[in-house]
Each structure stands twice: as C-alpha cells, then as structure tokens.
N, C-alpha and C positions, 0 to 999 in steps of 0.2 A: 504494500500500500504506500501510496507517495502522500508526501506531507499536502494538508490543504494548502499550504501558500505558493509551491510550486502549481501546483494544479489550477489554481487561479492566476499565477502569472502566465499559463500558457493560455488557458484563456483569454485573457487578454490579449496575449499575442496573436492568437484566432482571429479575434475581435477585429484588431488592430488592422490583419491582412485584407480580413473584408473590405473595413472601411479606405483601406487604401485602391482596394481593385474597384469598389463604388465610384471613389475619387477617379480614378483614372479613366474608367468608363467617361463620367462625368466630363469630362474634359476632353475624351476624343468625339465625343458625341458634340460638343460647343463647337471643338474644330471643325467638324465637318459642317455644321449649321454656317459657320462663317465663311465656310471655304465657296459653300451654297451661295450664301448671300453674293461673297466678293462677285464670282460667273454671274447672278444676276444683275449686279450694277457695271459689269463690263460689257454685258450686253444691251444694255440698255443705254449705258453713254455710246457704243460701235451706233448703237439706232439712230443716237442724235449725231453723233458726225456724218451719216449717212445723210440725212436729211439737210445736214447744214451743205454739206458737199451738192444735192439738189440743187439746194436755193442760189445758190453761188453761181452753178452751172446754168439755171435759168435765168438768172439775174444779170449773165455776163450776153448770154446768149440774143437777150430783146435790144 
C-alpha cells in the first residue's frame, strides 16, 4: 500500500496532465479559428483590390 500523500500527488499530477492537454487543445483550436479568420480577411481585401483595379481600369478607359 503506498502512502496517501504520494497517491495524491500523482493525482494531481493526473490532474495537472489533463489540464494541460485541455490547454493545448484550447489553443490549437484558437489557432486554427485565427488562421480561419486571417484567409477570410485576405480574401476579402484580394475582393477589394479587384474591384479597385475595375474602377481604375474603367475610369482610365472613358
């Protein structure tokens, strides 16, 4: 039989691994949400220099 206080600090140690692979989840899951987001705002400013490139090219064209 092992001492309770060992047997509690691995517990903890348990504990502890959890909360760390939650953490890390936590935060490849954020990364990817951002990495999401960034392609959505790169595609959407390409939209708007497309459109500026339009107007430019209509604008030179009359």
């Amino acid at each position: 039989l092992e001492r309770p206080s060992k047997a509690i600090r691995r517990e903890k140690s348990e504990e502890a691994k959890i909360q760390l692979n939650l953490n890390q989840q936590k935060l490849v899951d954020t990364e990817l949400r951002n990495a999401q987001l960034r392609r959505e705002n790169l595609l959407m400013e390409k939209q708007i220099l497309e459109l500026k490139l339009l107007y430019w090219k209509e604008k030179n064209r009359l």
